[in-house]
N, C-alpha and C positions, 0 to 999 in steps of 0.2 A: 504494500500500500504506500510505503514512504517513499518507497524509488519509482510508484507509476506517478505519483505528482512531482518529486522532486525532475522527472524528465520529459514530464508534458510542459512544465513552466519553462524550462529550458529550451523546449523544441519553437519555444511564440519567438525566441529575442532575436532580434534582427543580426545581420553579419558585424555590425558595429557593435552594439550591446555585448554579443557574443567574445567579441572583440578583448573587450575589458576588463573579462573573468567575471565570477560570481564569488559571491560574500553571504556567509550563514552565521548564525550561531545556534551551536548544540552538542550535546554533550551524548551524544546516543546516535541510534538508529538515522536520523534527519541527517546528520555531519555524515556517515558514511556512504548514503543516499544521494544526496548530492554530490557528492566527490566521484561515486560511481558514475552515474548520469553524466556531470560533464567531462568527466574522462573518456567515457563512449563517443562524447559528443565536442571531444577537442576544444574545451572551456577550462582554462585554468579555473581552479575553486582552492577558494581560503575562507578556510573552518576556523571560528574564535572559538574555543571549547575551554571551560572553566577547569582551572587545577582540580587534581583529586578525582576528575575525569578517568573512566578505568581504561586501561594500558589496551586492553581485547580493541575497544572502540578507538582509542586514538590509532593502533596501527591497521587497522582497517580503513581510516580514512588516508593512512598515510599508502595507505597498499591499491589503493582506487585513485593515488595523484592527487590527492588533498593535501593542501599545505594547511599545516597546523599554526595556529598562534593560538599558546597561552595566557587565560588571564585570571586574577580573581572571582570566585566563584558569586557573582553577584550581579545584579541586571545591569546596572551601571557599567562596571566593569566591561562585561560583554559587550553594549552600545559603544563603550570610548575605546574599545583594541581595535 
């Protein structure tokens, strides 16, 4: 369910937008999803995933061409990385 939308939202953006990579925050499922999706779909994607995030989910997003940034585990946090 997380990878048919994270790559239908992916498949609208135009050759520009695509262009410019894709930006998420999540600490799960969604981070890995994405990062699959635009890997399939030759979109760099950069995952903001809060510390303390489990090691299974960050290398899955690292193993689908998700570039990780860590930040503190807080909504703030997540919006300003």
């Amino acid at each position: 369910f997380k990878f048919r939308g994270a790559y239908n939202s992916l498949s609208v953006l135009s050759a520009e937008e695509a262009a410019r990579g894709v930006v998420t925050h999540s600490s799960g499922n969604h981070a890995a999803a994405v990062a699959l999706a635009a890997g399939m779909k030759g979109i760099a994607a950069h995952i903001v995933v809060p510390e303390g995030a489990p090691k299974c989910k960050l290398d899955a997003v690292k193993e689908y061409g998700g570039r990780v940034y860590l930040c503190a585990p807080t909504m703030e946090a997540r919006e300003a990385t």
